[in-house]
Structures are given as C-alpha cells and as structure tokens.
N, C-alpha and C positions, 0 to 999 in steps of 0.2 A: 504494500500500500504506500501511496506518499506521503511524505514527508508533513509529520505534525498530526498521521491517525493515529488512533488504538482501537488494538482491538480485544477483545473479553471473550470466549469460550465459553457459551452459557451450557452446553452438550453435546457429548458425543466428541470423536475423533475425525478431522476434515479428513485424514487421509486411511479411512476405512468406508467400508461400506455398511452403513450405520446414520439412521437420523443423525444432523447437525444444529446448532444454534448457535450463532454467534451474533454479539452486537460490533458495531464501529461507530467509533466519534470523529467527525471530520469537523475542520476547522472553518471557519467563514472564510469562503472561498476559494475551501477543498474541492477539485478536480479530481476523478479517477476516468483516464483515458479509458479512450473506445476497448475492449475486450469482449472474450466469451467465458463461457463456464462450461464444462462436460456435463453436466447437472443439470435440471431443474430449477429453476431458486424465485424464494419467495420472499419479498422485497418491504420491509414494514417499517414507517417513519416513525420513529417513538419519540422523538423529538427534534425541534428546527424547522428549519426549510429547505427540503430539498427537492431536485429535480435530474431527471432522467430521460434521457432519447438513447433513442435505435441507429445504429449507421456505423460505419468503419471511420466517421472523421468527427471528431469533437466539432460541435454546431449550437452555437447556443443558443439561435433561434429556432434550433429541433427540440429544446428544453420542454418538457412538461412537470410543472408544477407537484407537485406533493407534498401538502401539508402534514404535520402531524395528525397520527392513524390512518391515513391513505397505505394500501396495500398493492403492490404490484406482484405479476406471476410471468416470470420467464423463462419459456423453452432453453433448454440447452441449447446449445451452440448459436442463439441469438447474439447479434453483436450491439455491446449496449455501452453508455458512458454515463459520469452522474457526477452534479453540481453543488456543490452545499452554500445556499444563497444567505446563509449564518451557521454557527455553530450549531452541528448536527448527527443525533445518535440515529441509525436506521438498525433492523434487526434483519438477519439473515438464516431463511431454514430451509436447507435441500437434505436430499437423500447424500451421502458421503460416496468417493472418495470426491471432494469439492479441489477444485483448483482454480486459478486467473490467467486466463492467455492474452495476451497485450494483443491488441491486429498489429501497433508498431514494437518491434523489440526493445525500442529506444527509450520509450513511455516508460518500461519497465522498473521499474525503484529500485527491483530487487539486482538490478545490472548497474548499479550506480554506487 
C-alpha cells in the first residue's frame, strides 16, 4: 500500500484460502493506483470519504463517491483505483488467498 496506510487484520490469513477481513486507513489524499485482485472483494466505507473507478488509468473524473457505509462488490480481476477525498478507514472481505497487482509495476510501493 502507499505511503502513510495501515493496515489491521481483523480475520483470517490473506494468503490462505480462508475468509479474510481487513481494514485500511488512508490518509487525505490517499491514492491506491489502478490494480486487480485474484479475489472477489467487498468494499465497505467505515469511515471518511472515499471514492472508487474502474479503468487501467487513474481518472479522477471516473471517481465515484462513497460515503460512509456505502458498500461496493468487485469481481476478481476487475481493474479498479481508489481516492481518499479525507482521512479514510474502508473495510475489506474476500474469500483468501487475496493479493494486489499494480496494471503499472511502477505504482507498486512494495518496489520502492
């Protein structure tokens, strides 16, 4: 994740095959580039403002709004990016083994 998330493990092992929950806190102004998931994944604002599109290019007039308790549901290998328009906890629950694939390599935090 970039720089200034956290993230909390509410259940489960991401890299089993096994319900998962996790929260993340993104920071005002938090970007998580365009990616996919191998997963299913279900998408819950528990607090802030956040916002979410579809596409392989970060677009922020592709942004759709999600206020707190808005719920999203994402196909696997859906390509998707997300905005933290303030400091922002969303919740995260797929079936395991969960992973993040950048569309760019570069995006990647975890390469940095």
């Amino acid at each position: 994740m970039p720089a200034g998330v956290k993230v909390s493990i509410l259940y489960g092992d991401i890299k089993k095959a096994e319900p998962i929950g996790f929260r993340v806190k993104l920071p005002a102004g938090g970007m998580i580039a365009p990616h996919t998931h191998p997963v299913d994944e279900r998408v819950t604002v528990i607090s802030g403002a956040f916002a979410m599109g579809e596409g392989e290019k970060f677009d922020k007039a592709a942004l759709k709004d999600m206020p707190a308790g808005s719920v999203a549901i994402f196909p696997r290998g859906c390509t998707m990016f997300g905005f933290a328009r303030e400091e922002t906890i969303i919740q995260v629950n797929a079936e395991g083994p969960w992973a993040i694939n950048y569309i760019n390599p570069a995006d990647d935090p975890r390469k940095k």
